[in-house]
C-alpha positions as CSV (number, residue, x, y, z in Angstrom):
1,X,-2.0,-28.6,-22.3
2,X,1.3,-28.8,-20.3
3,X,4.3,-30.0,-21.9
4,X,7.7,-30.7,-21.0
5,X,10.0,-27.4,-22.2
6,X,14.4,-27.6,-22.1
7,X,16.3,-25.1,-20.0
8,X,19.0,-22.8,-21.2
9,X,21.1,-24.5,-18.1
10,X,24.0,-26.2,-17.5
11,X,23.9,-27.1,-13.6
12,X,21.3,-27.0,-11.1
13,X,23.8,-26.8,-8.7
14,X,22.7,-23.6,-6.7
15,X,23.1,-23.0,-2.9
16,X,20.5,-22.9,-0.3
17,X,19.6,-19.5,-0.9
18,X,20.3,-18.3,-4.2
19,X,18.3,-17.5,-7.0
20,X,18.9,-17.9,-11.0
21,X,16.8,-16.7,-13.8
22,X,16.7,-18.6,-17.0
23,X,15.8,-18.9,-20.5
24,X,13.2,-21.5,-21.5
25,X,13.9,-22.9,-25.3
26,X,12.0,-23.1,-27.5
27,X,9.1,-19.9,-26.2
28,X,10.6,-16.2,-27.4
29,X,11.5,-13.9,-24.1
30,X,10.3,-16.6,-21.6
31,X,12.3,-17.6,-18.4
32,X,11.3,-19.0,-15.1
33,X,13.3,-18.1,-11.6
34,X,14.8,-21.4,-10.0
35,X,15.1,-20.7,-6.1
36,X,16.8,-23.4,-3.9
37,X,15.0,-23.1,-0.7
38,X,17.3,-25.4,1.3
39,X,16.2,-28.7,0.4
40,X,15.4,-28.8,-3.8
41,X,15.5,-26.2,-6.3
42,X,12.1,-24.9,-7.8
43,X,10.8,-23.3,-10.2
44,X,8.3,-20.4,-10.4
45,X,7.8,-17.2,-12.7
46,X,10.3,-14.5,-12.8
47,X,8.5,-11.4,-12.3
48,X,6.4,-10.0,-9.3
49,X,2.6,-10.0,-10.2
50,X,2.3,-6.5,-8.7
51,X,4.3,-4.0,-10.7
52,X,7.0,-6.7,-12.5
53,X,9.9,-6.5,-10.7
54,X,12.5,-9.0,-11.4
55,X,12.1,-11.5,-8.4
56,X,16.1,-12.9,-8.8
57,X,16.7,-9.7,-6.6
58,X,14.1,-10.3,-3.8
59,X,14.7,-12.0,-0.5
60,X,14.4,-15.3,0.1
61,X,13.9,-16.4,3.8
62,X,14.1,-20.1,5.6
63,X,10.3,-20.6,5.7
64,X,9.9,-20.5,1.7
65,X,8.2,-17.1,1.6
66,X,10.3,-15.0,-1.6
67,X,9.6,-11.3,-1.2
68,X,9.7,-8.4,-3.7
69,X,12.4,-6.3,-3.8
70,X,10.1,-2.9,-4.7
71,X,7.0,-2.8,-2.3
72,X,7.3,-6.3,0.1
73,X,4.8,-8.3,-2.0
74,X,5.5,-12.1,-0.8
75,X,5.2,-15.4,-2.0
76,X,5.2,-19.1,-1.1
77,X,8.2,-20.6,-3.6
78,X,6.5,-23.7,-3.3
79,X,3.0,-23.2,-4.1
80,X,3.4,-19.8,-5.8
81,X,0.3,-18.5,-3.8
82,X,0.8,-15.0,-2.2
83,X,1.7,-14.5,1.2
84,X,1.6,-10.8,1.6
85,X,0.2,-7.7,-0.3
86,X,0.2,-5.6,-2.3
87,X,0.5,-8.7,-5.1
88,X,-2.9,-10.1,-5.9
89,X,-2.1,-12.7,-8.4
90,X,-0.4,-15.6,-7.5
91,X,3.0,-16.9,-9.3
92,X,3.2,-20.6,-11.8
93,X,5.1,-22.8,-10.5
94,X,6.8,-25.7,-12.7
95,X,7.7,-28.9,-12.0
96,X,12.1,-29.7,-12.7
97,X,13.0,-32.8,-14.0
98,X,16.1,-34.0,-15.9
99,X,16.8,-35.7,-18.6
100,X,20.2,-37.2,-20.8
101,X,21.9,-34.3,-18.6
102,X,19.4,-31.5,-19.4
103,X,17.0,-29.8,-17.4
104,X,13.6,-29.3,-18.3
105,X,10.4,-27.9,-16.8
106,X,6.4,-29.1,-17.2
107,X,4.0,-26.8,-18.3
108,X,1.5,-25.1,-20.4
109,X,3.0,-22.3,-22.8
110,X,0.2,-19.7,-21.9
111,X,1.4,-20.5,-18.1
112,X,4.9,-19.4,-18.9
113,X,4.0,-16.2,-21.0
114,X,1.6,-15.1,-18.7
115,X,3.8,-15.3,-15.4
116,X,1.2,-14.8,-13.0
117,X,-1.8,-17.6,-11.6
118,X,-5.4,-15.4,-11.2
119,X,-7.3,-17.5,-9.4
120,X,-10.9,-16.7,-9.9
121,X,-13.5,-19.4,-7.6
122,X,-16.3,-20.5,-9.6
123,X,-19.6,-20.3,-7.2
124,X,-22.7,-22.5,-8.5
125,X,-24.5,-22.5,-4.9
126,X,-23.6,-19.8,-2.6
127,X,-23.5,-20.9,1.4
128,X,-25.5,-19.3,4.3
129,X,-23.0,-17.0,5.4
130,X,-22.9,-13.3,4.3
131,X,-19.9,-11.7,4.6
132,X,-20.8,-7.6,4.4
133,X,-17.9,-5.5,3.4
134,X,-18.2,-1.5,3.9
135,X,-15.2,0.6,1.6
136,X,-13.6,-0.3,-1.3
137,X,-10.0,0.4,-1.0
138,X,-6.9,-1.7,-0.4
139,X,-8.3,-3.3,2.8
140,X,-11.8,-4.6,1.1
141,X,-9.7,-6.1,-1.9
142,X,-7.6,-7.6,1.0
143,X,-10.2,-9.0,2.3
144,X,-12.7,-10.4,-0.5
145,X,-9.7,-12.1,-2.2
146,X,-8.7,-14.1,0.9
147,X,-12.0,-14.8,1.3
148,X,-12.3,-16.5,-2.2
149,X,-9.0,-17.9,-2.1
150,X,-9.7,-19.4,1.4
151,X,-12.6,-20.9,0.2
152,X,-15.2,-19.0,2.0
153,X,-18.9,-20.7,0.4
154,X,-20.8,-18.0,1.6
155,X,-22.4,-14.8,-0.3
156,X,-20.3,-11.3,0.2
157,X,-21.3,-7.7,-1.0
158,X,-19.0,-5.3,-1.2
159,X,-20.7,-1.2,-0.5
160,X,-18.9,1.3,-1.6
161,X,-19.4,5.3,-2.2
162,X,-16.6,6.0,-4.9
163,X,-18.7,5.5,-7.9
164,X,-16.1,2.9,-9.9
165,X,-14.9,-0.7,-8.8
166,X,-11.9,-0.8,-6.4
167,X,-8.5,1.2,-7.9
168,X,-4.3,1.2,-7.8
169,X,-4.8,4.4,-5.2
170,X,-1.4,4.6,-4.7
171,X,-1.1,5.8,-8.6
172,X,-3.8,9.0,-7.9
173,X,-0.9,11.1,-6.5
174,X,2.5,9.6,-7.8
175,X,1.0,9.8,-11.3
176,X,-2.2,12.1,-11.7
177,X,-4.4,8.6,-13.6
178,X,-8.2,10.5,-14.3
179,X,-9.2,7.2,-15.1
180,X,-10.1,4.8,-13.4
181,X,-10.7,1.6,-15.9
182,X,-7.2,2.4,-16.1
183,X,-5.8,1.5,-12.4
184,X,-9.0,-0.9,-11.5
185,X,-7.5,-3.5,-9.9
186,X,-10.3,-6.2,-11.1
187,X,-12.6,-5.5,-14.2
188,X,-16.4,-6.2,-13.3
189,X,-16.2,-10.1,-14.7
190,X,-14.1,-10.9,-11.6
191,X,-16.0,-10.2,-9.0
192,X,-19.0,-11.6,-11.3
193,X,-17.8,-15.4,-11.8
194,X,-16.3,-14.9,-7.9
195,X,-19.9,-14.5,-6.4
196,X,-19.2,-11.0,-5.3
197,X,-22.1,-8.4,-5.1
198,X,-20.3,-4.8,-6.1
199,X,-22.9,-2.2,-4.7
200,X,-22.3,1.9,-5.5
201,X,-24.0,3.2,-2.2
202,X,-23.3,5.5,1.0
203,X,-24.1,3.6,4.2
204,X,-25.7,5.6,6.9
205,X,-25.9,3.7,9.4
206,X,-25.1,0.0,11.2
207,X,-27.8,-1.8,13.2
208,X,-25.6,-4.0,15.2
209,X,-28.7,-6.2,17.1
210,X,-30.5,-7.2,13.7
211,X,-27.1,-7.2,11.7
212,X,-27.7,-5.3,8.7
213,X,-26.6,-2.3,7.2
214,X,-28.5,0.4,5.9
215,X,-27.9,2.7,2.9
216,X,-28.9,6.2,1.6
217,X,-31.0,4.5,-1.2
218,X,-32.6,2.8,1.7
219,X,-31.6,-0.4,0.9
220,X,-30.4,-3.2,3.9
221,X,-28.0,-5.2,3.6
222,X,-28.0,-8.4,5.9
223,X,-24.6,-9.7,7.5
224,X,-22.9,-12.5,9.4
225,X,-19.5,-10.9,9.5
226,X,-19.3,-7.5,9.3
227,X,-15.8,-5.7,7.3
228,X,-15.0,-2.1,8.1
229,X,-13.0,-1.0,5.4
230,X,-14.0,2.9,4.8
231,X,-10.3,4.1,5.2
232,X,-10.2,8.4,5.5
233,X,-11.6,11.3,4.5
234,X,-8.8,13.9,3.5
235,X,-8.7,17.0,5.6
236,X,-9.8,20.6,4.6
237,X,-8.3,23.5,5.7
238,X,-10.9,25.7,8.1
239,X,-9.3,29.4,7.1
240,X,-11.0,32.3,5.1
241,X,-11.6,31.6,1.6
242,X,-10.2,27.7,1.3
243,X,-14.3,26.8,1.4
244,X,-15.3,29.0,-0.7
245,X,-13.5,29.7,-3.5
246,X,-13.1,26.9,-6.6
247,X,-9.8,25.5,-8.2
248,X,-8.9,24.3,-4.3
249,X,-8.6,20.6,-4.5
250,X,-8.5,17.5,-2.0
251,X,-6.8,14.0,-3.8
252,X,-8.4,11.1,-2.6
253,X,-10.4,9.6,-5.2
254,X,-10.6,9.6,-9.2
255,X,-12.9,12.7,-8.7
256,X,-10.4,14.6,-7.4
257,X,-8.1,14.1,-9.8
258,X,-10.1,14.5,-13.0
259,X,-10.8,17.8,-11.9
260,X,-7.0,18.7,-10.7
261,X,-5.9,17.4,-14.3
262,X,-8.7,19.8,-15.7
263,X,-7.7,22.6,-13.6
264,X,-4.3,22.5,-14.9
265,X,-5.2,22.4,-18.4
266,X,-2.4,22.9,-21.2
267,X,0.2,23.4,-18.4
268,X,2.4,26.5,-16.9
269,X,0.0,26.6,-14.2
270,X,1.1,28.5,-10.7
271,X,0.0,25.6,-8.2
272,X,0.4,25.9,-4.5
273,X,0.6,22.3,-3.0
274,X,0.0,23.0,1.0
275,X,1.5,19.9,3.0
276,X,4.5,18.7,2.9
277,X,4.0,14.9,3.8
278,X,3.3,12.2,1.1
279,X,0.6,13.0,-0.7
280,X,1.7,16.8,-1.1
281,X,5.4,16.0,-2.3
282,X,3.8,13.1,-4.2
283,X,1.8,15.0,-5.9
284,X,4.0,18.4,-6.1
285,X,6.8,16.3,-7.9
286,X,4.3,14.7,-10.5
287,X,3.3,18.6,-11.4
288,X,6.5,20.3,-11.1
289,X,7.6,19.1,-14.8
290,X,5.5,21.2,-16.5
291,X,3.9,24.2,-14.0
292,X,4.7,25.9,-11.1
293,X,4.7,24.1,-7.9
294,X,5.6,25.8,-4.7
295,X,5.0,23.1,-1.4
296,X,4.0,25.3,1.4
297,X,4.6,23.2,4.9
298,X,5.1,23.7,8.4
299,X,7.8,21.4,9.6
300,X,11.3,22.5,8.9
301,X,11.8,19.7,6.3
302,X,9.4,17.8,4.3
303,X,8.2,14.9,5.8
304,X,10.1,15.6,9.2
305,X,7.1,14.0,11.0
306,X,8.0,10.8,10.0
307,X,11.2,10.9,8.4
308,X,12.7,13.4,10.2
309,X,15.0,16.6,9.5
310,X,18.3,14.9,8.0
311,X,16.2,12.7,5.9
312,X,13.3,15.2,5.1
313,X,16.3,17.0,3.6
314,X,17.4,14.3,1.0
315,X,14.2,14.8,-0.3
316,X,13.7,18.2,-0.2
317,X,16.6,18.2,-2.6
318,X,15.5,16.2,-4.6
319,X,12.3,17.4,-5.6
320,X,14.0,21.0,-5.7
321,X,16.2,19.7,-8.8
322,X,12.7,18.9,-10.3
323,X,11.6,22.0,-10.3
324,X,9.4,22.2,-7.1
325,X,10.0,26.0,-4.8
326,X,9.1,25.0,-1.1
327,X,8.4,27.5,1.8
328,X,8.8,25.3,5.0
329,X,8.6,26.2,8.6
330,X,4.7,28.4,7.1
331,X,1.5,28.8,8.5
332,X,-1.1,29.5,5.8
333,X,-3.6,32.4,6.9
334,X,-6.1,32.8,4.4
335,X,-6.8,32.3,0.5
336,X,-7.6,35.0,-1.8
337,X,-9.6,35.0,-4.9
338,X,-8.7,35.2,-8.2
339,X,-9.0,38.7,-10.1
340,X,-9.3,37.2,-13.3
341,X,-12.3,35.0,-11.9
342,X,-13.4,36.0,-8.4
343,X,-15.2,32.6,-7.9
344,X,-11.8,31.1,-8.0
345,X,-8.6,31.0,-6.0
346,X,-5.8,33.9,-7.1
347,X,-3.5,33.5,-4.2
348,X,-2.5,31.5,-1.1
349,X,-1.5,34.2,2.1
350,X,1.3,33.1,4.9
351,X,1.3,33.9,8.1
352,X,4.5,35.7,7.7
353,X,2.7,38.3,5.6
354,X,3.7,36.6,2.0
355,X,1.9,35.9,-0.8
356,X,1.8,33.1,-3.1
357,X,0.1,33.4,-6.5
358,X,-1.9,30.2,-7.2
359,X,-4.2,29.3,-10.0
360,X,-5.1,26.0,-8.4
361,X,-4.3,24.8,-4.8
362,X,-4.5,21.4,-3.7
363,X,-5.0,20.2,-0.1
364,X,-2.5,17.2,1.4
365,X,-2.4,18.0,5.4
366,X,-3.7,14.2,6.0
367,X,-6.4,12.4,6.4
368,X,-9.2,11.4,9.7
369,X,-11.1,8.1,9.7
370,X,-13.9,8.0,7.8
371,X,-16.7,6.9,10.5
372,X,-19.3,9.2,10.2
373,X,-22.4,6.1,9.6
374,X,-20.9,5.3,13.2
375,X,-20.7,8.8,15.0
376,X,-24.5,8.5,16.4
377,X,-24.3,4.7,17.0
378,X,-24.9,4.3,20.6
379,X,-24.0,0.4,20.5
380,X,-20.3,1.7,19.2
381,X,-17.4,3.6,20.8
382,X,-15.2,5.9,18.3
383,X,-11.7,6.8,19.8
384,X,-11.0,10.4,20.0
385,X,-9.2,10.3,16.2
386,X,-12.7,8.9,15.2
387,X,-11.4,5.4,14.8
388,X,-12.3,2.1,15.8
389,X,-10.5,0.4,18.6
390,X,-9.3,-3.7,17.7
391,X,-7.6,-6.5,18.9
392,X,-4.5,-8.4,17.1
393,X,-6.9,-9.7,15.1
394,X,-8.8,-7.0,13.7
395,X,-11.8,-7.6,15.7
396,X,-13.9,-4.1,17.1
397,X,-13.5,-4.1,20.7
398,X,-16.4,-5.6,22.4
399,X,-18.8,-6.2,19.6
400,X,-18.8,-9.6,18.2
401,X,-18.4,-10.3,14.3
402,X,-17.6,-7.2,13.3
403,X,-13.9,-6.4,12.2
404,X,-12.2,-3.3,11.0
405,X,-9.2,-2.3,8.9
406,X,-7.2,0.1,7.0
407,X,-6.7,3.7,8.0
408,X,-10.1,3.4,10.5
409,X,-8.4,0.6,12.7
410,X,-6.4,1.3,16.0
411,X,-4.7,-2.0,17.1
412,X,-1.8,-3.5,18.9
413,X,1.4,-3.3,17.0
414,X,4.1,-5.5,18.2
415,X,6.5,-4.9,15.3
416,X,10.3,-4.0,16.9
417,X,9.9,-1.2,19.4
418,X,5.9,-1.5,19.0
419,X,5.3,-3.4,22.6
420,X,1.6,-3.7,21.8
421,X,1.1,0.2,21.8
422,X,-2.2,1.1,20.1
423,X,-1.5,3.0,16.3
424,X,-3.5,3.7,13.5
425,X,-1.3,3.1,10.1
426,X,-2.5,5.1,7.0
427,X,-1.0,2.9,4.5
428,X,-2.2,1.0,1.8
429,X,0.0,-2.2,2.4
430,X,-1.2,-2.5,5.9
431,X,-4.6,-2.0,5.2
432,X,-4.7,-4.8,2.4
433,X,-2.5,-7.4,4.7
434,X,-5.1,-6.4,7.8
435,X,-7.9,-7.3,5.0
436,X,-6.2,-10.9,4.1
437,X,-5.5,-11.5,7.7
438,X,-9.5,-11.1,8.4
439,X,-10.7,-12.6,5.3
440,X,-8.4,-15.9,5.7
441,X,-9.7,-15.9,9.4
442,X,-13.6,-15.9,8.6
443,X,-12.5,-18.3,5.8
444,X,-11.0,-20.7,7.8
445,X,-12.9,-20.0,11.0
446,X,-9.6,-19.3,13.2
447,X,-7.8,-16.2,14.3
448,X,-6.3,-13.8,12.1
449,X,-3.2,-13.7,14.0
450,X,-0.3,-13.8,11.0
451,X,1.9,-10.9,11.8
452,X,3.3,-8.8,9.2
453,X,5.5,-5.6,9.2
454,X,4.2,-2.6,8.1
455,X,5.5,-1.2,4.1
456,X,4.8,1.2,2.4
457,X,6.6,3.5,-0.6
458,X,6.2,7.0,-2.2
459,X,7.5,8.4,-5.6
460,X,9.5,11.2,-4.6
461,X,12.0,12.0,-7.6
462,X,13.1,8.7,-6.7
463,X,11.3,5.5,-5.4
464,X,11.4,5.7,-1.2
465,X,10.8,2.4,0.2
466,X,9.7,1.9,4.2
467,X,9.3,-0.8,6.7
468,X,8.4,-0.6,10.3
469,X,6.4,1.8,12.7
470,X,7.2,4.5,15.2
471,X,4.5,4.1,17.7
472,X,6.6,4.6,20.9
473,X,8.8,7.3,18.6
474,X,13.0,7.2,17.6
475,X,15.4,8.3,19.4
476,X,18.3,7.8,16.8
477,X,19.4,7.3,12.8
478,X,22.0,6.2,11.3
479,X,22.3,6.9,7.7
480,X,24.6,4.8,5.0
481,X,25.0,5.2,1.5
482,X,25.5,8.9,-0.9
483,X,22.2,10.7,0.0
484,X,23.3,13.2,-2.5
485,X,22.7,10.8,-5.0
486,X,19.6,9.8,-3.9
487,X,20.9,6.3,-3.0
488,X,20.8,5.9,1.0
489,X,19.5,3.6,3.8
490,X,18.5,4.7,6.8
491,X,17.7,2.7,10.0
492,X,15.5,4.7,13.0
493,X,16.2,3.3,16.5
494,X,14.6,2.9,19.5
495,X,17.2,2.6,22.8
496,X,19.5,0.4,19.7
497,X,16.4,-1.4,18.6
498,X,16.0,-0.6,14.4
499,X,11.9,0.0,14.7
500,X,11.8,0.9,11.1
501,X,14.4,1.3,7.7
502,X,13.7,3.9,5.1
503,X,15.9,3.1,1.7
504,X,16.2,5.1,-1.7
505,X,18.1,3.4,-4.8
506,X,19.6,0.5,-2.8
507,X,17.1,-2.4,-3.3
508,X,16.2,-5.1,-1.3
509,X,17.6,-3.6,1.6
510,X,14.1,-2.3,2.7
511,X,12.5,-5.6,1.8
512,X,15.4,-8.0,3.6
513,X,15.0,-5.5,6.4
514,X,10.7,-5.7,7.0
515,X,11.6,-10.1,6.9
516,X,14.4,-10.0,9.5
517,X,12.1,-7.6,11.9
518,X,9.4,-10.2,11.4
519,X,11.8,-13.0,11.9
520,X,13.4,-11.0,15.0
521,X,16.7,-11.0,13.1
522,X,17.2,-7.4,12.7
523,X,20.4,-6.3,13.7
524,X,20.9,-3.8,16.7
525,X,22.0,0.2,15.4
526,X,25.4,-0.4,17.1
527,X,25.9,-3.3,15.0
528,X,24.9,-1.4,12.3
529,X,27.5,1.5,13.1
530,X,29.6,-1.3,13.7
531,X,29.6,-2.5,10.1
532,X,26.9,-4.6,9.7
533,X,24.9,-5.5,6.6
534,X,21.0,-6.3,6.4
535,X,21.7,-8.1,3.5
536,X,24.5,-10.5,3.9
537,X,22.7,-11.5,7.3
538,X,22.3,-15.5,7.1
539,X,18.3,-17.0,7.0
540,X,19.3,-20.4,6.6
């Protein structure tokens, strides 16, 4: 039952703007964030719903939405509800009153120790409409929840291959989880009391006049919209011995990582990571404590793709004081087997003639949409990638009801520098937001045209924090801060236009920087050489 509880607070005099956390009397380790938003100061809970970090140093714009400083989670400060992933659960908010010249705030104690509103719909009689949802990653979750929250009546069944209920897959490579109970992202009584049908299945195949899906236990599944969420299948590496030979690892699902954890054993294992992008360094610095790790890549620094050199550098450094050996600017030719166990791997082999010893390998050299239920569907075009072709909102090109998102969706991006060019963005941020953005449209029968910058992060040593896209490419960076201290920002350009900000140890620039790109508030490079500071730039 709510009740009225005193705050440790002399003045509520705060600025439009700022943000103060404080004690609540009376309840042990319990405070609420107040937030002026310009016109009356609110109360809501402290912490971000998705990993906890301490809201007082996120960004707080002129429309009311209060972003995490970590991984660009948003809110609404007046209603508490989430505005953008990765957050699921919405914040409390509390009512302020005063009283004899104290503040207090209404509210129930289990409200105020729990710090986070999970809003689970309660379905007696589902509606007519079927929602069909195919993957379940980031982008399905995305979706479903919207669709619940939105207050979507109708029935929606959820088909997905993995073998366990959707997962934290971000945590697979930064932290090696075998479990997936562990980093479920809903326990089975969720989706239960929200009228959502979990199905373990592979679909084969879409029937796009009768809309239904069909599955490889030959079941159909019936559909009035249509969700593509199967996200990517990781590559493998088509050289002598990598197909053959056991202890040579992909990391995609659970799967995969139970048996790289078993592989490695007790430890002081030689492991040859080959890729140098996220998943490989990801995964290379989460080994590196305890074994062997040598990165084998092709680039001449990690994540030079991307990131490019200077940058790639930073990082490189990094993981090298962690222990991991790299061999950049390689070509692998072959793998060997092991002479201990010849069914195994024993070695990797360079192009250059070198040899690297390897009791395990594993595989990170990217990911391709996984489409193959589509590939003989003569009703549906695959782009050369294999992906799906969309409009703004998500919709396939020229076949109505069906949407698709995540890593299998190429759409317009008109984030600064995009123009509207066509990308496909393999991150899990974009994928969920792509989700909400569809579910809230079918919802709500409108449009799913809320725009949202892309943001994503990676544990690299350090916590690396990105905003943006480089679909029409950079042409300059400007770094600030002591990258030799792993605590840097740097802002890529396109013709002076900042198209995206990467940041290590200087939170919220990265999250101040992804809201004044989607407010068109960014400041130019030059202004940036010329002094300029994302975060002292004014919202209100």
């Amino acid at each position: 039952m709510a009740q009225e509880y005193k705050l440790k607070l002399d003045s509520l005099d705060l600025k439009p703007g700022e943000k103060r956390e404080v004690e609540v009397e009376g309840l042990q380790d319990t405070k609420v964030l107040l937030v002026q938003d310009g016109i009356k100061v609110r109360a809501l809970s402290p912490k971000c719903t998705h990993y906890g970090a301490p809201l007082v140093n996120g960004v707080l714009d002129d429309e009311g939405r209060l972003t995490c400083p970590w991984h660009g989670a948003c809110f609404n400060i007046s209603t508490g509800d989430v505005e953008d992933a990765p957050a699921l659960d919405a914040l409390h908010s509390f009512s302020i009153s005063t009283k004899n010249g104290a503040y207090y705030i209404q509210g129930e104690e289990s409200a105020l120790k729990a710090g986070r509103r999970g809003l689970i719909p309660q379905l007696s009689v589902p509606g007519q409409e079927k929602v069909l949802i195919i993957g379940g990653g980031s982008g399905a979750v995305g979706a479903l929840e919207a669709l619940r929250i939105d207050g979507f009546k109708g029935s929606i069944t959820v088909i997905s291959s993995e073998g366990y209920l959707p997962i934290d897959r971000t945590k697979l490579s930064k932290a090696l989880i075998p479990e997936a109970a562990k980093i479920a992202l809903r326990d089975s009584e969720w989706y239960s009391k929200a009228g959502i049908e979990m199905v373990q299945d592979q679909v084969t195949g879409i029937d796009l006049s009768s809309k239904s899906a069909s599955t490889e236990s030959g079941k159909s599944y019936p559909y009035t919209k249509l969700i593509l969420a199967t996200g990517g299948t990781p590559n493998m590496l088509p050289l002598p011995g990598f197909k053959d030979l056991g202890n040579i690892f992909l990391l995609r699902t659970v799967h995969h990582v139970q048996d790289i954890v078993n592989a490695v054993g007790e430890k002081k294992k030689k492991i040859v990571v080959v890729g140098s992008s996220f998943i490989g360094m990801e995964v290379a610095n989460a080994l590196a404590k305890e074994n062997d790790v040598v990165v084998v890549g092709m680039e001449k620094a990690p994540l030079e793709r991307v990131m490019g050199a200077e940058v790639g550098e930073i990082f490189r450094g990094i993981l090298e004081k962690n222990g991991v050996k790299f061999k950049m600017e390689a070509g692998v030719e072959s793998a060997s087997p092991s002479k201990a166990d010849p069914k195994k791997v024993g070695a990797v082999h360079l192009k250059d003639g070198s040899k690297l010893e390897a009791d395990l390998v594993i595989l990170g050299i990217g990911v391709k949409p996984q489409t193959s239920y589509l590939q003989d569907n003569k009703q549906v075009h695959l782009e050369k990638d294999g992906s799906l072709k969309t409009n703004r909102q998500f919709e396939v090109e020229g076949i109505k009801d069906v949407y698709a998102i995540g890593d299998i969706a190429t759409f317009p991006y008109d984030g600064p520098g995009g123009e509207g060019a066509l990308t496909r963005i393999e991150h899990w941020n974009v994928a969920q937001n792509a989700g909400r953005a569809v579910g809230t449209a079918i919802a709500q029968k409108k449009s799913a045209s809320k725009q949202f910058i892309p943001v994503f992060w990676s544990a690299l040593g350090s916590q690396l924090r990105y905003c943006g896209n480089t679909p029409n490419g950079w042409d300059q960076l400007e770094i600030k801060g002591n990258p030799k201290e792993g605590k840097f920002a740097a802002f890529y350009a396109k013709h002076n236009t900042v198209v995206a900000v990467a940041s290590m140890g200087m939170d919220p620039v990265m999250s101040k920087s992804a809201m004044l790109m989607r407010k068109g508030k960014m400041p130019t490079l030059a202004a940036i050489r010329d002094g300029a500071d994302v975060l002292g730039v004014e919202v209100f």
